[in-house]
C-alpha beads as a LAMMPS data file, in Angstrom:
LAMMPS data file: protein, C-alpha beads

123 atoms
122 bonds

1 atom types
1 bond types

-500.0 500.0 xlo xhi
-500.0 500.0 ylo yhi
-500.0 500.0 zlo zhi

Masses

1 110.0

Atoms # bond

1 1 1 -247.490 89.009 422.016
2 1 1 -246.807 85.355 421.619
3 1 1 -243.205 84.545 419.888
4 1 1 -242.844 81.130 418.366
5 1 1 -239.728 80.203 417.144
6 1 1 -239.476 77.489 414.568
7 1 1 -235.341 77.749 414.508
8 1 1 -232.634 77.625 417.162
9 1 1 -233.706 77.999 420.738
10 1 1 -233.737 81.790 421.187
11 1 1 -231.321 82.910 424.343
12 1 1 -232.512 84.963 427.289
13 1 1 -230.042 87.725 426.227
14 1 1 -232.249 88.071 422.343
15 1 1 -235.978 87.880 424.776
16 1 1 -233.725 90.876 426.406
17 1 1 -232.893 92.835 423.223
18 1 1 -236.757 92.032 422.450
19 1 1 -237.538 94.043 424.941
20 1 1 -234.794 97.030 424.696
21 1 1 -234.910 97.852 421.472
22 1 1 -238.404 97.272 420.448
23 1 1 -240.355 97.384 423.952
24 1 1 -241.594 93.519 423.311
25 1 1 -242.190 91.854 426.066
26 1 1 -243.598 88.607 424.600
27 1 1 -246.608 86.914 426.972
28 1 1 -245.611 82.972 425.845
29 1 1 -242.204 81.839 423.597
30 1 1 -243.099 78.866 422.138
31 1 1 -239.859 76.522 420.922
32 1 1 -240.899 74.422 418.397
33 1 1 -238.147 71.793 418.011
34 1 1 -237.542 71.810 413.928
35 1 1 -235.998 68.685 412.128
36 1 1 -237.136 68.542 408.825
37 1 1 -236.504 65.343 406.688
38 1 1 -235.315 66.758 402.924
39 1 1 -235.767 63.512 401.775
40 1 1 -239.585 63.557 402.026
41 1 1 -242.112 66.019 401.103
42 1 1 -241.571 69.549 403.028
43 1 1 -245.716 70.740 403.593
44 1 1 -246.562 67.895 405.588
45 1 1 -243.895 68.396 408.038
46 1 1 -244.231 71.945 407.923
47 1 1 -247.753 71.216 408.693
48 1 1 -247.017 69.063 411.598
49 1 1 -244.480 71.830 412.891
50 1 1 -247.609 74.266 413.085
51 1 1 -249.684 71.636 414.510
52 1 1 -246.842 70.978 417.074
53 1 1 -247.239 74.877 418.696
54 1 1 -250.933 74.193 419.965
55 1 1 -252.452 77.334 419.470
56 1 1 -256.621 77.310 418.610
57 1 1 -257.835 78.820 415.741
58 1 1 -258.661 82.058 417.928
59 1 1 -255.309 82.208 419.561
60 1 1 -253.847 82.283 415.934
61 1 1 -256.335 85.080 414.984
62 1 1 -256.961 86.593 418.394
63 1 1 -253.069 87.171 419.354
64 1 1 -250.307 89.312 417.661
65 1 1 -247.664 86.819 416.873
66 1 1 -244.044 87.147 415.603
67 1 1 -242.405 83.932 414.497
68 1 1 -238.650 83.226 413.959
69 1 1 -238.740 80.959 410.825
70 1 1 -236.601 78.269 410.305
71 1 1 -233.319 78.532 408.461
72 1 1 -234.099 76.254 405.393
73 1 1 -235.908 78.851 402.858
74 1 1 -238.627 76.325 401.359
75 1 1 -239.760 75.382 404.713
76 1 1 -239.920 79.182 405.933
77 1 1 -241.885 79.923 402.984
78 1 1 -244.409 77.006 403.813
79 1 1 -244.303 78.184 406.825
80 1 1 -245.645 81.565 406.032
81 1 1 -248.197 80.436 403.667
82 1 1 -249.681 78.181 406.283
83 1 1 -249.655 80.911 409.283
84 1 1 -251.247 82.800 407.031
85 1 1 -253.904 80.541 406.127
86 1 1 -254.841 80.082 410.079
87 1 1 -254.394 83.854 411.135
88 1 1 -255.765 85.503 407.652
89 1 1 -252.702 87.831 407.678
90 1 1 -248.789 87.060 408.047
91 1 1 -247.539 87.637 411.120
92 1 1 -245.116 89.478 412.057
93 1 1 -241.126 87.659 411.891
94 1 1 -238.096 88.167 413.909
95 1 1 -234.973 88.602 412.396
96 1 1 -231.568 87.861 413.636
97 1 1 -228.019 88.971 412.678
98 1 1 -224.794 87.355 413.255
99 1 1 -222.998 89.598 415.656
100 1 1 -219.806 87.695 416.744
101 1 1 -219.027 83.952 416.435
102 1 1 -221.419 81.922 417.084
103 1 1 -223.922 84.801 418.843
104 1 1 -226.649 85.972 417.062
105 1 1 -228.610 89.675 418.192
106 1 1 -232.311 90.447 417.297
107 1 1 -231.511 93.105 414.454
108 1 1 -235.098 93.924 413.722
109 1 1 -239.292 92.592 413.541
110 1 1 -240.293 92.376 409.909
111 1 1 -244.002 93.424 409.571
112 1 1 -244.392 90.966 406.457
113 1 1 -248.420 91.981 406.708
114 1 1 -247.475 95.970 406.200
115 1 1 -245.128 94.634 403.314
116 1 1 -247.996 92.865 401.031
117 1 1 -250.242 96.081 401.636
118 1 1 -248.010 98.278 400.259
119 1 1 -247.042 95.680 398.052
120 1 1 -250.444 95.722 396.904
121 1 1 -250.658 99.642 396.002
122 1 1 -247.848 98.920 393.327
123 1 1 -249.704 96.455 391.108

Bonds

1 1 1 2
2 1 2 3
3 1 3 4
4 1 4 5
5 1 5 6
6 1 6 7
7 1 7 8
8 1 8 9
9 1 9 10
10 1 10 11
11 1 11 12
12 1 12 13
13 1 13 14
14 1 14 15
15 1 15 16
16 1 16 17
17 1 17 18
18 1 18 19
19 1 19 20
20 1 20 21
21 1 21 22
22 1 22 23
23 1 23 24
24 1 24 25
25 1 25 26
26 1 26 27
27 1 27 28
28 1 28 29
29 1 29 30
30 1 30 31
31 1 31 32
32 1 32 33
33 1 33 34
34 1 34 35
35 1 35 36
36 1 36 37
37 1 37 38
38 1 38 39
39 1 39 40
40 1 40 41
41 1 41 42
42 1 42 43
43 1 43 44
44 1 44 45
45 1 45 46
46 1 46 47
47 1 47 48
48 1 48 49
49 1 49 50
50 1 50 51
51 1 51 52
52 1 52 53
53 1 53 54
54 1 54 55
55 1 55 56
56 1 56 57
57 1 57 58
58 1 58 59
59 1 59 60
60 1 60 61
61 1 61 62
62 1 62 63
63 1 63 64
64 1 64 65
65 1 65 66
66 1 66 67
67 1 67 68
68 1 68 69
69 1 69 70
70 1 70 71
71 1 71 72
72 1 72 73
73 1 73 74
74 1 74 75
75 1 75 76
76 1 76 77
77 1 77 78
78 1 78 79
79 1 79 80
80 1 80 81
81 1 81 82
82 1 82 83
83 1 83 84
84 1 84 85
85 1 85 86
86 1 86 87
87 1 87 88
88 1 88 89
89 1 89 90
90 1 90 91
91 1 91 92
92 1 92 93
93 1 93 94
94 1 94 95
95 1 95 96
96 1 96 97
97 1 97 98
98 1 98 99
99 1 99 100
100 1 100 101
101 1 101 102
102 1 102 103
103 1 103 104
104 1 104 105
105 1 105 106
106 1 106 107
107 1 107 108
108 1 108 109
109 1 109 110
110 1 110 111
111 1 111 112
112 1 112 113
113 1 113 114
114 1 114 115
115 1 115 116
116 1 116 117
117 1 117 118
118 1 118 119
119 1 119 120
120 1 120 121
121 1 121 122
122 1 122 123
């Protein structure tokens, strides 16, 4: 499982909770440092981000991946359709809650490709 996280550096305490609550052990995190200029257009940088992680086209497609998008909702959402573009699914995407000030836990993994098949059976 390879975990690339497009947001704030993840903590060695939520790789932990990875691990105790959902028996993820991830084989790479890959921190993708994410400054995004709202000034100019989003899909190139978002682009670039992906570029930025340095995965091949079989490691995208080979690998189970869960990504923690970045906070700013049009970029996530580029984000998503571009992943899913290289992998021909969505991958799966971590989800953090706030849990005290300023600490975030892993709350649960969202299996966004499991959502558009069942998605699918209500058209």
């Amino acid at each position: 499982m390879i975990l690339v996280n497009f947001a704030h550096p993840l903590t060695k305490e939520q790789i932990e909770q990875l691990k105790a609550k959902f028996n993820i052990e991830p084989s790479r995190v890959l921190e993708v440092k994410t400054q995004l200029d709202l000034q100019a257009p989003l899909t190139p940088q978002v682009v670039e981000l992906v570029d930025r992680v340095g995965l091949s086209s079989a490691e995208w497609q080979g690998n189970p991946v869960i990504i923690n998008p970045p906070g700013l909702a049009p970029a996530a959402v580029i984000l998503l359709a571009e992943l899913h573009g290289r992998m021909g699914h969505f991958p799966a995407m971590l989800r953090l809650a706030p849990a005290d000030i300023g600490r975030y836990d892993v709350a649960e993994i969202l299996d966004l490709q499991a959502v558009r098949d069942a998605a699918r059976l209500r058209r």
